[in-house]
VODREN-445505 format. One record per residue: residue in one letter; y, x, z of N, C-alpha, C, O in turn. Coordinates in pm, whole numbers, padded with zeros to 5 digits, always signed. Atoms other than C-alpha are relative to their C-alpha. Layout:
<atoms>
aYXZYXZYXZYXZ
...
</atoms>
This chain:
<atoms>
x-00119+00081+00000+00000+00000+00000+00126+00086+00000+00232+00043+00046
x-00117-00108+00015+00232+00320-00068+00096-00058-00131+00219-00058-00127
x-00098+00030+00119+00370+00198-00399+00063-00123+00002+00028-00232+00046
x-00095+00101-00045+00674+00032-00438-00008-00143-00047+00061-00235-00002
x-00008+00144+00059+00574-00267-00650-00131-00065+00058-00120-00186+00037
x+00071+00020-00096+00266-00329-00438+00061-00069+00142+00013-00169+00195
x-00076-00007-00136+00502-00326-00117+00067-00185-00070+00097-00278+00004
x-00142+00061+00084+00714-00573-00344-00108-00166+00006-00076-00270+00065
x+00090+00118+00058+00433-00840-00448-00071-00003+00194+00004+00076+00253
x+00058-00019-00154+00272-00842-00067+00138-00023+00101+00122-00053+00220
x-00109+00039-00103+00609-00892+00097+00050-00137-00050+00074-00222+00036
x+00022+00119+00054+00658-01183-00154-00086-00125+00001-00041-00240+00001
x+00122+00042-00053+00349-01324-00099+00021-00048+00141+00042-00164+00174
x+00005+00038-00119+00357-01306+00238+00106-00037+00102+00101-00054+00223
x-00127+00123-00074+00708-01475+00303-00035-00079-00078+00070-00085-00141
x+00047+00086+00104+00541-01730+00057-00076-00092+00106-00071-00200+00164
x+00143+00024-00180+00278-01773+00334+00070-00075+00078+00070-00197+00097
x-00059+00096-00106+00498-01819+00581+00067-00088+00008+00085-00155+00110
x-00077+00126+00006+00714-02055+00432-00093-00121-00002-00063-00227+00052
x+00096+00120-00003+00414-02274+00368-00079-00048+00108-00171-00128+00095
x+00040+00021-00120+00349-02273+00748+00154-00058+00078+00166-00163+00140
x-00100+00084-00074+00706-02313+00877+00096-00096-00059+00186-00128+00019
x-00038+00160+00051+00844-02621+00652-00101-00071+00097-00071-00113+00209
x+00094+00113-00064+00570-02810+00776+00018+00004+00159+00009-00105+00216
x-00010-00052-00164+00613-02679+01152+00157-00087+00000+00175-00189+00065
x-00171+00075-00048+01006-02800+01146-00018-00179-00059+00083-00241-00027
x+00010+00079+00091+00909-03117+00945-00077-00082+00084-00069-00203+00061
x+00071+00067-00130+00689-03229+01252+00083-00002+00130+00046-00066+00229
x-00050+00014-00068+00933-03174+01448+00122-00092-00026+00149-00175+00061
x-00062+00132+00106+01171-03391+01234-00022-00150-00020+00067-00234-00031
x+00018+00081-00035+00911-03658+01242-00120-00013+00052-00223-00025-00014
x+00116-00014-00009+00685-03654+01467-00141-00136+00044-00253-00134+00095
x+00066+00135-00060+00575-04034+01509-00135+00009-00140-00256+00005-00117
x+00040-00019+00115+00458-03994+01125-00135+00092+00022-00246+00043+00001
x+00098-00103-00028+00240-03679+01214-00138+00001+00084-00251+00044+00063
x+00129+00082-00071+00061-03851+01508-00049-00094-00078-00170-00109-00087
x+00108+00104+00049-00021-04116+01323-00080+00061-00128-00190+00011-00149
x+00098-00062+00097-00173-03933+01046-00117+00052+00046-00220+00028-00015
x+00139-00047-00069-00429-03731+01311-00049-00121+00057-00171-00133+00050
x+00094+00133-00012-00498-04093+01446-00057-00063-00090-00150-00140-00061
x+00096+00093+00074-00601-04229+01123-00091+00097-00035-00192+00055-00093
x+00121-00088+00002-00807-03940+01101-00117+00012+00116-00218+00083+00122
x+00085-00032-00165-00959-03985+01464-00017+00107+00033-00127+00156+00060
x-00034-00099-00069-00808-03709+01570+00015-00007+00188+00121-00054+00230
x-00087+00020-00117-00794-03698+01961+00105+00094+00069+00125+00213+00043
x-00109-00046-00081-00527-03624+02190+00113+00106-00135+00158+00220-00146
x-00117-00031+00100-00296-03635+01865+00103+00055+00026+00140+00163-00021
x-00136-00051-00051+00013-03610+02036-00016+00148+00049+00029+00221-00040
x-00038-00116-00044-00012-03271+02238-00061+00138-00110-00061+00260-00094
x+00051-00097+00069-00183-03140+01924+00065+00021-00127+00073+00129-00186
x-00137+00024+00082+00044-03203+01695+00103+00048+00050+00155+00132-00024
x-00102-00155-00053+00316-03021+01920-00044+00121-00009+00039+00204-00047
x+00019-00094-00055+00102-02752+01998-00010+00049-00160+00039+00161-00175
x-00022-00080+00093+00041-02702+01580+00152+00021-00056+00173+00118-00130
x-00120-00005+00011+00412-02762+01545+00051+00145+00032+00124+00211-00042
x-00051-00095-00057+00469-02486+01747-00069+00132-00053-00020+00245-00061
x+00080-00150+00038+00189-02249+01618+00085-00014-00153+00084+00098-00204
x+00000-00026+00185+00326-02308+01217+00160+00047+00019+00224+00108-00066
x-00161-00063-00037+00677-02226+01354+00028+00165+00015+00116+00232-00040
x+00031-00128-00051+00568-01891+01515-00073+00077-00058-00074+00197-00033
x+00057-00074+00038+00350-01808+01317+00043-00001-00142-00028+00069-00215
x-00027-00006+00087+00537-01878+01017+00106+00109-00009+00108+00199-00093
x-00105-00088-00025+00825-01697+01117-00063+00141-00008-00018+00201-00105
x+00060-00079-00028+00614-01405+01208-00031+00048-00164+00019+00151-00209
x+00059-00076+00116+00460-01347+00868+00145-00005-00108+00142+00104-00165
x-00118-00033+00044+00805-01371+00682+00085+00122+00011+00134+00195-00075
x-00063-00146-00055+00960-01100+00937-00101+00097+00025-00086+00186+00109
x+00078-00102-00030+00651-00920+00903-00081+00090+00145-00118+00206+00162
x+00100-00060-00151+00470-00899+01285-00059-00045-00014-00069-00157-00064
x+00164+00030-00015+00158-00883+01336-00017-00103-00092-00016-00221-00056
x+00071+00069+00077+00048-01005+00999-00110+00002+00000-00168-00106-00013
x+00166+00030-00005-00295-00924+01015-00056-00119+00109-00134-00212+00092
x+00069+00078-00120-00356-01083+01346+00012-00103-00016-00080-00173+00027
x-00048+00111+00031-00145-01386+01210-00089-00059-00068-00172-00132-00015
x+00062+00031+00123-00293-01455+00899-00168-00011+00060-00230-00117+00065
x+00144+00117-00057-00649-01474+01052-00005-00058+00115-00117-00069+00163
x-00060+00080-00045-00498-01656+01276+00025-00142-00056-00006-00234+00020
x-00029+00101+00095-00401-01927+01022-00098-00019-00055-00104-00136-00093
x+00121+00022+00040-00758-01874+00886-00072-00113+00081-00113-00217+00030
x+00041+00087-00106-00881-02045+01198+00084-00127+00028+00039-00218+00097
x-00089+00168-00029-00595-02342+01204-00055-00035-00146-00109-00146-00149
x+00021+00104+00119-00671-02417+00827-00127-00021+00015-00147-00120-00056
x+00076+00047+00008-01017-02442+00902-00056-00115+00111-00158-00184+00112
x-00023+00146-00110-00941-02693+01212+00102-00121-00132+00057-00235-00147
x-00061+00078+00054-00712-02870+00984-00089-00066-00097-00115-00187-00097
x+00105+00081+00134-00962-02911+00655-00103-00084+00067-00135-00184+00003
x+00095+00067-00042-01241-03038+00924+00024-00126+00061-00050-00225+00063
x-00099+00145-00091-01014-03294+01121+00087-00077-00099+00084-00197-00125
x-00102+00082+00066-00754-03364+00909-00038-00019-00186+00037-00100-00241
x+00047+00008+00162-00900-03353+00507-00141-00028-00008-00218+00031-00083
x+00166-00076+00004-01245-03413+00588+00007-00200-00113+00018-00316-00072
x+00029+00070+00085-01281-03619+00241-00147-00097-00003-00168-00208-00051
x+00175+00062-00032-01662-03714+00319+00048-00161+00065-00016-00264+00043
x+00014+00142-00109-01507-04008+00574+00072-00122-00075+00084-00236-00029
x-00045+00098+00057-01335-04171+00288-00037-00065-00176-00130-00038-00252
x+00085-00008+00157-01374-04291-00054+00141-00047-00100+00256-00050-00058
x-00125+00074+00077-01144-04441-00352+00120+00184-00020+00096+00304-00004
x-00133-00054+00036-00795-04266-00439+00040+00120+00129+00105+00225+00119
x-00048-00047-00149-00766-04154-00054-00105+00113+00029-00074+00218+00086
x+00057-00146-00024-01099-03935-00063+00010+00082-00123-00068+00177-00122
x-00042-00091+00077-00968-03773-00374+00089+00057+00024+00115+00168-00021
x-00139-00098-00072-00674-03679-00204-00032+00061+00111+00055+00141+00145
x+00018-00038-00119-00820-03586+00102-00073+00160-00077-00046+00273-00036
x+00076-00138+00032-01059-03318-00119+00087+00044-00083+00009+00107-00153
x-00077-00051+00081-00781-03203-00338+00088+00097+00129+00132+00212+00130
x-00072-00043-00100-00624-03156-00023-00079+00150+00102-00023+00239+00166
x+00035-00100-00074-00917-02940+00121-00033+00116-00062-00055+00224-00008
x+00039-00106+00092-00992-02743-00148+00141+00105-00030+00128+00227-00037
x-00114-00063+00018-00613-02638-00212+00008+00084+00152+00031+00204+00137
x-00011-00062-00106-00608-02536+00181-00091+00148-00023-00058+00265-00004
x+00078-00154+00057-00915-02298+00047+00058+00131-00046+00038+00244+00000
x-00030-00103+00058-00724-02117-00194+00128+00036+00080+00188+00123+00017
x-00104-00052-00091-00427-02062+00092-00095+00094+00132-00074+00202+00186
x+00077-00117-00088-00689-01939+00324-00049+00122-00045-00037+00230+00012
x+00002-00153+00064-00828-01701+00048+00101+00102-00021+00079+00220-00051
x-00147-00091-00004-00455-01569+00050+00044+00074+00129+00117+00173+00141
x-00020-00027-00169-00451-01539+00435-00074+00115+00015-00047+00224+00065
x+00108-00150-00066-00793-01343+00430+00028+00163-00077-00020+00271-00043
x-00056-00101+00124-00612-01110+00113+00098+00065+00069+00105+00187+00082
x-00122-00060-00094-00296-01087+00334-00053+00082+00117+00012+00183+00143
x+00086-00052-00118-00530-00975+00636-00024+00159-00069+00053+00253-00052
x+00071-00077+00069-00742-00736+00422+00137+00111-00061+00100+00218-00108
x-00057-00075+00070-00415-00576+00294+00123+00072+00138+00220+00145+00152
x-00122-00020-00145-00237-00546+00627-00059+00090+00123-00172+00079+00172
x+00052-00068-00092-00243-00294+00882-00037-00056+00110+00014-00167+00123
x+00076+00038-00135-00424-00356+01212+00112+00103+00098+00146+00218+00073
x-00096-00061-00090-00173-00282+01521-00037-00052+00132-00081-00165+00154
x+00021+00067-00129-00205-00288+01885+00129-00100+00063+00237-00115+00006
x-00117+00074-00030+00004-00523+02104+00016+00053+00095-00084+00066+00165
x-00064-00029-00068+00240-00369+02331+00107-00056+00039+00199-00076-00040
x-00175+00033-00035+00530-00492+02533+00080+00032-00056+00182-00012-00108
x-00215-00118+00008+00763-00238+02481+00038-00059-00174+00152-00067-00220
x-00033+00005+00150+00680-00346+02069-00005-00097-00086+00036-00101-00202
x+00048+00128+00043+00559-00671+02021+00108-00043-00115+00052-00027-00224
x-00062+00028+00102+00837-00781+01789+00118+00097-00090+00231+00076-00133
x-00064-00078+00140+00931-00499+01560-00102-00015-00086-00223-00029-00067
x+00078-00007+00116+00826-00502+01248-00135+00062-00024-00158+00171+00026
x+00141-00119+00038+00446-00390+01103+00031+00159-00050-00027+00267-00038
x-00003-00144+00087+00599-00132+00908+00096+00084+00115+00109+00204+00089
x-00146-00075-00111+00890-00007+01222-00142+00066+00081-00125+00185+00106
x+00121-00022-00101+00525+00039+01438-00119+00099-00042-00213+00118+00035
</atoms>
């Protein structure tokens, strides 16, 4: 990851990433009556505090991969929420008609964002977490 147009496409990318984690994170917080009721018609339980609590992870962790901390750790990080999300919230099997075509369009597209997550991982250095450093940059560390 020494060359500059490498550096270039991978920093692109991966504020790409994170924008496609923190829209949705502010956007629940915007509306979040809308959001519960979507994990309830999914029979999601205890919608409400889970729905804050991903609010809060797509915020932090969106931010994070934009300003570049701890992307690796992030990104499979986000591996593990999109694959809570495709099983709870897209799980196409529980429906049928117009609604389970959208639900599997919906889980299959999450796929090719997770194959980007595990690419972003795979291309990102591995860093310890320290106080003193926790939020400087991957590349300042």
């Amino acid at each position: 990851m020494t060359d500059t147009k490498t550096r270039w496409e991978i920093t692109t990318g991966r504020s790409l990433l994170g924008l496609y984690f923190l829209a949705p994170g502010i956007m629940k917080f915007l509306a979040p009556d809308m959001h519960i009721a979507l994990m309830e018609h999914h029979g999601v339980a205890f919608a409400s505090p889970l729905m804050w609590f991903a609010a809060l992870v797509n915020i932090a962790g969106g931010l994070a991969l934009i300003t570049g901390r701890h992307v690796r750790r992030v990104a499979f990080g986000f591996v593990i929420y999109i694959l809570l999300v495709n099983g709870l919230l897209h799980d196409f099997w529980n429906f049928g008609g117009t609604e389970g075509a959208h639900e599997l369009q919906n889980f299959i597209k999450n796929l090719g964002i997770l194959a980007g997550l595990l690419v972003l991982a795979g291309a990102s250095r591995s860093r310890a977490v320290f106080a003193a450093n926790w939020w400087k940059s991957d590349r300042a560390v």
